[in-house]
Backbone as CSV, one residue per row, in Angstrom:
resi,resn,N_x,N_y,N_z,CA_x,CA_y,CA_z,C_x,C_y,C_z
1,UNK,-10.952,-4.203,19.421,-10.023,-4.660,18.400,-9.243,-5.846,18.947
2,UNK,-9.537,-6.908,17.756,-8.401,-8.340,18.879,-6.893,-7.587,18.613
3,UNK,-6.180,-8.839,18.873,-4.880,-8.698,18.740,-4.476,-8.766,16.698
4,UNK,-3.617,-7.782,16.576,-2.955,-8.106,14.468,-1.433,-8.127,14.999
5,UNK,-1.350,-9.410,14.296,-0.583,-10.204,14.019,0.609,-9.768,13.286
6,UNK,1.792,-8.984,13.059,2.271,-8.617,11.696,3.522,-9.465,11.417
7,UNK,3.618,-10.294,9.999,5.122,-11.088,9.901,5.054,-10.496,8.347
8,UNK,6.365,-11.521,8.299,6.624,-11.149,7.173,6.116,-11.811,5.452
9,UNK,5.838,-11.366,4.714,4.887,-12.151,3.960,5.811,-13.303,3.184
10,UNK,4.746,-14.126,3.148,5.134,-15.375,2.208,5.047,-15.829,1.195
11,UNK,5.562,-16.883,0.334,4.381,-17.001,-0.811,3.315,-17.806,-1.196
12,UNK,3.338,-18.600,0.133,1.856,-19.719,0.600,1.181,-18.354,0.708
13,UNK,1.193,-17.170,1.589,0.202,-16.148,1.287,-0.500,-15.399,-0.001
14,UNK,0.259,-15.676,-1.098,-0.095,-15.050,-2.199,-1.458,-14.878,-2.375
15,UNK,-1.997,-16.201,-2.455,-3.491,-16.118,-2.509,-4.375,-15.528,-1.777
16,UNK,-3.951,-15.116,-0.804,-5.166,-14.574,0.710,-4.322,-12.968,0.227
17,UNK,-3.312,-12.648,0.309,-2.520,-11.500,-0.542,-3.408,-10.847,-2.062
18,UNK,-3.548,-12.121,-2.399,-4.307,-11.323,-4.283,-5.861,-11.520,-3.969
19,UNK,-6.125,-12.151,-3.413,-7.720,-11.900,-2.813,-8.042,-10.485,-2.244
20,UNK,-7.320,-10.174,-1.140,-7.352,-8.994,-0.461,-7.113,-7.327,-1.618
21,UNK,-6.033,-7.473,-2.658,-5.940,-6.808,-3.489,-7.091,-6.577,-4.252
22,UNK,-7.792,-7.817,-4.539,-8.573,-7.658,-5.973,-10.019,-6.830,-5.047
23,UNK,-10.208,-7.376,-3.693,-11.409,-6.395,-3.116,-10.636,-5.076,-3.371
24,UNK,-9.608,-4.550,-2.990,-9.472,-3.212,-3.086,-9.532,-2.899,-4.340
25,UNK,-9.318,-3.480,-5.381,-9.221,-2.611,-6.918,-10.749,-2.903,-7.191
26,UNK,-11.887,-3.948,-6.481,-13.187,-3.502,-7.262,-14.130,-2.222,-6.568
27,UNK,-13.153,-1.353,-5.644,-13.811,-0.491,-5.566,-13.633,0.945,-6.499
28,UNK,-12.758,0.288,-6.832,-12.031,1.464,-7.861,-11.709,2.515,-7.820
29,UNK,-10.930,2.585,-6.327,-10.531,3.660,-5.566,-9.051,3.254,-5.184
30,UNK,-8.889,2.069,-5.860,-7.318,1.677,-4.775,-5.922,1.284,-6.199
31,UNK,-6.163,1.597,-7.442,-5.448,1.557,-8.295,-5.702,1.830,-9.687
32,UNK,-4.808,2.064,-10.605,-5.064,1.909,-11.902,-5.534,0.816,-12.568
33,UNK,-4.551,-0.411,-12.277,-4.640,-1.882,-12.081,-5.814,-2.248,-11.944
34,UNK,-6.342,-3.094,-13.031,-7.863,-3.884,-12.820,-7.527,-5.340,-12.246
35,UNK,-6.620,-5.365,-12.506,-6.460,-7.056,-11.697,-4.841,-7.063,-11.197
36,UNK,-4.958,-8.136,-9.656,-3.403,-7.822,-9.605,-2.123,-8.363,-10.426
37,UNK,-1.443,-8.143,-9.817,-0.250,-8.766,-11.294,0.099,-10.498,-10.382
38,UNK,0.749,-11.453,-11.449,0.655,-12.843,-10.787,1.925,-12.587,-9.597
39,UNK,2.312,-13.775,-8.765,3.026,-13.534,-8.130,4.827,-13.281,-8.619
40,UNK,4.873,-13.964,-9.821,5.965,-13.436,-10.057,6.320,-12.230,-9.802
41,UNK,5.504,-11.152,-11.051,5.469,-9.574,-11.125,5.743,-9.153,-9.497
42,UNK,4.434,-9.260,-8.498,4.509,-9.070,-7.682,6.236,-9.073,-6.967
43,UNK,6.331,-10.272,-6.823,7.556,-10.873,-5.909,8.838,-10.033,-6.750
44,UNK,8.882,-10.177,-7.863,9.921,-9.367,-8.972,9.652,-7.901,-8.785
45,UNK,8.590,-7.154,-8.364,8.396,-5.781,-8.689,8.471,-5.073,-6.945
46,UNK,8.650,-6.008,-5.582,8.616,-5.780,-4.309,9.660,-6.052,-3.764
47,UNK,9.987,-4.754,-2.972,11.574,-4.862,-1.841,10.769,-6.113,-0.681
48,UNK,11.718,-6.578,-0.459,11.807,-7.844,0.469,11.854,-6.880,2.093
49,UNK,12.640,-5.541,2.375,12.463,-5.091,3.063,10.679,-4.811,3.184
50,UNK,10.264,-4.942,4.480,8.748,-4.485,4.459,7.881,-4.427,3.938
51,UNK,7.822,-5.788,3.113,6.903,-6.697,2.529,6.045,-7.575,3.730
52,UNK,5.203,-7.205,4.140,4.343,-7.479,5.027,3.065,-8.233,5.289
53,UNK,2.762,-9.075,5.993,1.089,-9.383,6.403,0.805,-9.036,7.866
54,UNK,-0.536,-8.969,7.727,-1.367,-8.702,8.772,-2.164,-10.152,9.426
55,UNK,-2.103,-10.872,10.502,-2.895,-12.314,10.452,-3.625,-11.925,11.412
56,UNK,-4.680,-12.742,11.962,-5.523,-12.591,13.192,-5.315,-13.964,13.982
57,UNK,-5.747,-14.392,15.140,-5.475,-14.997,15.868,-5.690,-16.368,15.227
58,UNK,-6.689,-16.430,14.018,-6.617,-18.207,13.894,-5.293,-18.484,12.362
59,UNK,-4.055,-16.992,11.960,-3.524,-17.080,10.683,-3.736,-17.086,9.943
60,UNK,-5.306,-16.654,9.924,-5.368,-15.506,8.390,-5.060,-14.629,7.966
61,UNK,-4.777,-14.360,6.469,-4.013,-13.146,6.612,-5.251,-12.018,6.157
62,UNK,-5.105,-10.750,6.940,-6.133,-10.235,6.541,-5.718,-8.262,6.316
63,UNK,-4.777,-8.755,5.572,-3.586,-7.016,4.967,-2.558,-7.303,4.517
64,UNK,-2.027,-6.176,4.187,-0.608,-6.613,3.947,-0.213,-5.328,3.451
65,UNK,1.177,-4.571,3.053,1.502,-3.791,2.821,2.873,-4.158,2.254
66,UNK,3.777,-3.231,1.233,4.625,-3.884,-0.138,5.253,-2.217,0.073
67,UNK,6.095,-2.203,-0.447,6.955,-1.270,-0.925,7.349,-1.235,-2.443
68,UNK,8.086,-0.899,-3.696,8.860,-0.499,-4.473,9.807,0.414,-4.714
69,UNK,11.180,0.089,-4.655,11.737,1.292,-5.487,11.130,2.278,-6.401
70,UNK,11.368,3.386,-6.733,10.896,4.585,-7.807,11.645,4.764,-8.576
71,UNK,12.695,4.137,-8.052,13.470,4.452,-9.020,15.187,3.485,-9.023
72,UNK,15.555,3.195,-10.187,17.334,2.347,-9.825,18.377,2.971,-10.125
73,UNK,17.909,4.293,-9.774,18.753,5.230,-10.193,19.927,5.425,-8.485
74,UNK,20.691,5.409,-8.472,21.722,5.770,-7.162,21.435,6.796,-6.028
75,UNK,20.859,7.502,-6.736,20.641,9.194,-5.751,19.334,8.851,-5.556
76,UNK,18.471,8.152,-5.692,16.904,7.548,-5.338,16.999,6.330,-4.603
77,UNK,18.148,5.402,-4.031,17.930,4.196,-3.368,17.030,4.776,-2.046
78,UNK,17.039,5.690,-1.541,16.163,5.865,-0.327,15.085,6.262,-0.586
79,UNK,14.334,6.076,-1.643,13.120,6.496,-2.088,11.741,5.144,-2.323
80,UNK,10.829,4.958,-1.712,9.920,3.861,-1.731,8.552,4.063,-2.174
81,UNK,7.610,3.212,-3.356,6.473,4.114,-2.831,6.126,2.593,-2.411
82,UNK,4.765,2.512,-1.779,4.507,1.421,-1.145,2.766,1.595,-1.601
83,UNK,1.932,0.276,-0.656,0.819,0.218,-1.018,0.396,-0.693,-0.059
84,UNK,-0.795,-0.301,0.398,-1.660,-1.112,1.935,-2.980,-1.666,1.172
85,UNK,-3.108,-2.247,1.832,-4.926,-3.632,1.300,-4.743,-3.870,2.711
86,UNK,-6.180,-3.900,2.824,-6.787,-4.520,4.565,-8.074,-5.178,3.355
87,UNK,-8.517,-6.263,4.179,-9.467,-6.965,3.627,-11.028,-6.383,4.107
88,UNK,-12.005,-6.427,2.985,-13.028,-5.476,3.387,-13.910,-5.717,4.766
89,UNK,-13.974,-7.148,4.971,-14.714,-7.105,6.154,-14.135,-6.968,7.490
90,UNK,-12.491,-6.633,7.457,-11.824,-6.125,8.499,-11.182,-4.585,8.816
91,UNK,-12.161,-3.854,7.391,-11.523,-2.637,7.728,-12.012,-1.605,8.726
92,UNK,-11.398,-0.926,9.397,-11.433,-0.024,10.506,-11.349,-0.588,11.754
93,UNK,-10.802,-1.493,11.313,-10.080,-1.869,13.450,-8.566,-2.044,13.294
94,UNK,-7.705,-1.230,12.513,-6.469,-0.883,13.082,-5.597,-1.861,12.423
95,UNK,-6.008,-2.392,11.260,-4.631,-3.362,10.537,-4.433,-2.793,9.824
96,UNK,-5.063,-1.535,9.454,-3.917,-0.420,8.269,-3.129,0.387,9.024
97,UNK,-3.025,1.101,9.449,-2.221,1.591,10.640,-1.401,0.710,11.183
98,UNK,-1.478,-0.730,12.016,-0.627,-1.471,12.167,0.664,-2.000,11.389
99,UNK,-0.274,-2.324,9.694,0.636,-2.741,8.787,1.131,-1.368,8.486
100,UNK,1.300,-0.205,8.433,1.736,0.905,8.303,2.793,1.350,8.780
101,UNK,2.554,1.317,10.129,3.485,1.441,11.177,4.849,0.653,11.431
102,UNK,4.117,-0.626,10.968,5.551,-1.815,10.692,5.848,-1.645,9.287
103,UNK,5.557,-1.051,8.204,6.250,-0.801,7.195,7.176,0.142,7.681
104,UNK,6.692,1.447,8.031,7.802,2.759,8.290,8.676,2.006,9.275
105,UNK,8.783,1.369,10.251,9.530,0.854,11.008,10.780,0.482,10.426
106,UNK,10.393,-0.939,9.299,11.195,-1.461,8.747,12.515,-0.804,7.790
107,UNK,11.254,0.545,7.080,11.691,1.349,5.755,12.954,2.513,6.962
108,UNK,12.757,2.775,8.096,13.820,3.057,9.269,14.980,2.474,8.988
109,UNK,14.955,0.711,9.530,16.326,0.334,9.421,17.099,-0.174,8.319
110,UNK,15.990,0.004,7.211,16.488,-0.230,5.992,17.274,1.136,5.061
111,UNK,16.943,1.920,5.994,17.920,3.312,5.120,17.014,4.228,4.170
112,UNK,15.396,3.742,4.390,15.001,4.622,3.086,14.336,5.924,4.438
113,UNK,14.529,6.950,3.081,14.329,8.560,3.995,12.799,9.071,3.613
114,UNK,12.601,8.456,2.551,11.380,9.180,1.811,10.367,7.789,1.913
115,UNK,9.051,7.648,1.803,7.839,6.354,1.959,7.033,7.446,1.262
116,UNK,6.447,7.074,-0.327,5.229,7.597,-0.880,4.199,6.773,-1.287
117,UNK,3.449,7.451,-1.304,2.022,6.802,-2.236,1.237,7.601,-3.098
118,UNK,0.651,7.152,-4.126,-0.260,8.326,-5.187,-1.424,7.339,-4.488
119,UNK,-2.441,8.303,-3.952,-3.850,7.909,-3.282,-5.180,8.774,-4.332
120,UNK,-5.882,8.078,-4.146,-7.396,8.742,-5.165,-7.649,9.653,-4.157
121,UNK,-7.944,10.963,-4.795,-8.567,12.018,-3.653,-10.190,11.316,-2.831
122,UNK,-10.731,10.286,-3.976,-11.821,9.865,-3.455,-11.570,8.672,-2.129
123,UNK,-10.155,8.443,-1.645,-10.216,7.229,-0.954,-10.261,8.098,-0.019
124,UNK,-11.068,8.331,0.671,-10.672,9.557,2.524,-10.104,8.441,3.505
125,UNK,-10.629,6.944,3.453,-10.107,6.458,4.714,-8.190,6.178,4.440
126,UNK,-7.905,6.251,3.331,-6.204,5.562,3.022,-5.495,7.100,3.177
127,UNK,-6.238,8.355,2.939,-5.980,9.646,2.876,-5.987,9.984,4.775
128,UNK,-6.895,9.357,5.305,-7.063,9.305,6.673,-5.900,9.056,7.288
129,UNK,-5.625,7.878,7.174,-4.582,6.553,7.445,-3.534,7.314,7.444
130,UNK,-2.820,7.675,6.329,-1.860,8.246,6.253,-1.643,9.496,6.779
131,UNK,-2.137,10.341,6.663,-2.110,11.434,7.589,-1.780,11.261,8.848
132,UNK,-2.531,9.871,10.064,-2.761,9.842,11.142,-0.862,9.073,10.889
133,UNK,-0.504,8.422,10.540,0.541,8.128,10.249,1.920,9.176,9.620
134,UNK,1.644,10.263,9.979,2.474,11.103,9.816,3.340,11.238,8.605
135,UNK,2.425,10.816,7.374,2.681,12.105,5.978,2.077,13.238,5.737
136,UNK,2.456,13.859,4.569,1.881,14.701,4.235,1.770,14.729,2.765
137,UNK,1.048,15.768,2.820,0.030,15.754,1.319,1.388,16.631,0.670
138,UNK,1.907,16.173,-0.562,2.997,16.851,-1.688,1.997,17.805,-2.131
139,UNK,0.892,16.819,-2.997,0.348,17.403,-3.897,-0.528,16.924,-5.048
140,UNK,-1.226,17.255,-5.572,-2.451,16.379,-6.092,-2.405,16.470,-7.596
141,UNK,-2.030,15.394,-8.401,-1.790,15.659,-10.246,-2.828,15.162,-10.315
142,UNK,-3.294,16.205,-11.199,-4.734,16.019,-11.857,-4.815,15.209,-13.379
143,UNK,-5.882,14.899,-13.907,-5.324,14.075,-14.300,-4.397,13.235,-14.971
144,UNK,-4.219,12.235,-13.956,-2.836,11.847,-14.419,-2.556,10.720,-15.306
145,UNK,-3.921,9.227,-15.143,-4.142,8.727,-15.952,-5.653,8.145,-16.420
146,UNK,-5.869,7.363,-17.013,-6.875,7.004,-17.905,-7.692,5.819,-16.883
147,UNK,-8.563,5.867,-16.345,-8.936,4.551,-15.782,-9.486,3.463,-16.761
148,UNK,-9.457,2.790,-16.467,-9.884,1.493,-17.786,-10.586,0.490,-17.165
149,UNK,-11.536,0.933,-15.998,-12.074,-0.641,-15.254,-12.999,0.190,-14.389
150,UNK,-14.272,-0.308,-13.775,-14.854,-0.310,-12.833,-15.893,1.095,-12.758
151,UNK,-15.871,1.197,-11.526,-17.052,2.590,-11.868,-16.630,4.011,-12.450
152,UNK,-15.018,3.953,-12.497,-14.447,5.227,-12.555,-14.084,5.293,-14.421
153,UNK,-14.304,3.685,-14.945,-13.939,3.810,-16.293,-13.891,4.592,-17.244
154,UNK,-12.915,4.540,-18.158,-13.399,5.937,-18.809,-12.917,7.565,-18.803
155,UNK,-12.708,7.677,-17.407,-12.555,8.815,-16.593,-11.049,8.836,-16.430
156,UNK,-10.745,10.492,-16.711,-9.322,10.719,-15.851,-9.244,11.201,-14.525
157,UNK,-8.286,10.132,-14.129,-8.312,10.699,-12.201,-6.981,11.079,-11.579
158,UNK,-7.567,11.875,-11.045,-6.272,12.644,-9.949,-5.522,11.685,-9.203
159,UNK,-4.432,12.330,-8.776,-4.401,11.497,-7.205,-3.479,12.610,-6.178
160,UNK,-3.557,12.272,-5.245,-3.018,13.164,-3.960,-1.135,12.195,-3.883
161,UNK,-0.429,13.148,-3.985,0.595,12.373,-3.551,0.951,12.819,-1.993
162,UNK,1.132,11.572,-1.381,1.653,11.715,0.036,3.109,11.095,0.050
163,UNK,3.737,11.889,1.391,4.836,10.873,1.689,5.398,11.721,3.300
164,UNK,6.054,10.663,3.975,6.652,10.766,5.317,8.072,10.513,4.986
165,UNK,8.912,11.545,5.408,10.445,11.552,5.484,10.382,11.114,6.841
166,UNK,11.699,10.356,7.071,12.685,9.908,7.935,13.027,11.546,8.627
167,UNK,13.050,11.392,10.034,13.719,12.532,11.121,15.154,12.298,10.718
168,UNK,15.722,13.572,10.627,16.982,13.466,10.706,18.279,13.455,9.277
């Protein structure tokens, strides 16, 4: 594994950012979402805390990982769910886990207690990931919505909810 790179994302990255997204949604294992949203949405719908890329030695970016509030409700500010993309021809040498690791880091000194995600029971490696990253499985809503794109179209799908609390 070379060296991953992790800063903080930009919006000269957007494009190497919505590239990397759109491989994960045509497997149709990594969202509801058939296409990503433009960068506005994006930039408007993401905490600035641990908003992330992944680069490799020549500054490509090749991951990235995002957070959201769940909620703007007061008694939920420590609540995040977030979302990882590694680009397909770099996955399994350690930039999901990396970008992972520097998300929870960040989501540390930023005060949030709770980090979730709704994952497809069919994704095992993001179900992997996280686990090895110390969440745990809540619980799995069946179906929960309607897919509208790709091989799963059509179909209602589950998902596993995970999440890692803050020690303490």
């Amino acid at each position: 594994m070379s060296t991953i790179g992790i800063r903080a994302m930009q919006p000269a990255d957007w494009p190497a950012v919505r590239a990397i997204y759109r491989e994960g949604l045509a497997t149709g294992n990594a969202s509801f979402d058939a296409e990503p949203p433009t960068w506005k949405a994006f930039d408007e719908g993401k905490l600035m805390a641990g908003r992330l890329v992944a680069v490799d030695a020549g500054g490509d970016v090749t991951g990235w990982v995002a957070a959201s509030a769940v909620s703007h409700r007061e008694v939920y500010r420590g609540v995040v769910e977030h979302s990882v993309y590694v680009a397909t021809d770099v996955r399994g040498g350690g930039i999901g886990r990396a970008l992972l690791g520097a998300l929870l880091d960040a989501m540390d000194v930023a005060g949030v207690w709770t980090v979730q995600s709704s994952i497809f029971p069919e994704n095992d490696a993001s179900l992997a990931l996280h686990e090895r990253a110390g969440f745990r499985r809540v619980g799995q809503r069946e179906r929960i919505a309607l897919m509208t794109y790709g091989p799963w179209a059509g179909q209602w799908r589950d998902t596993v909810l995970v999440e890692r609390r803050r020690a303490g």
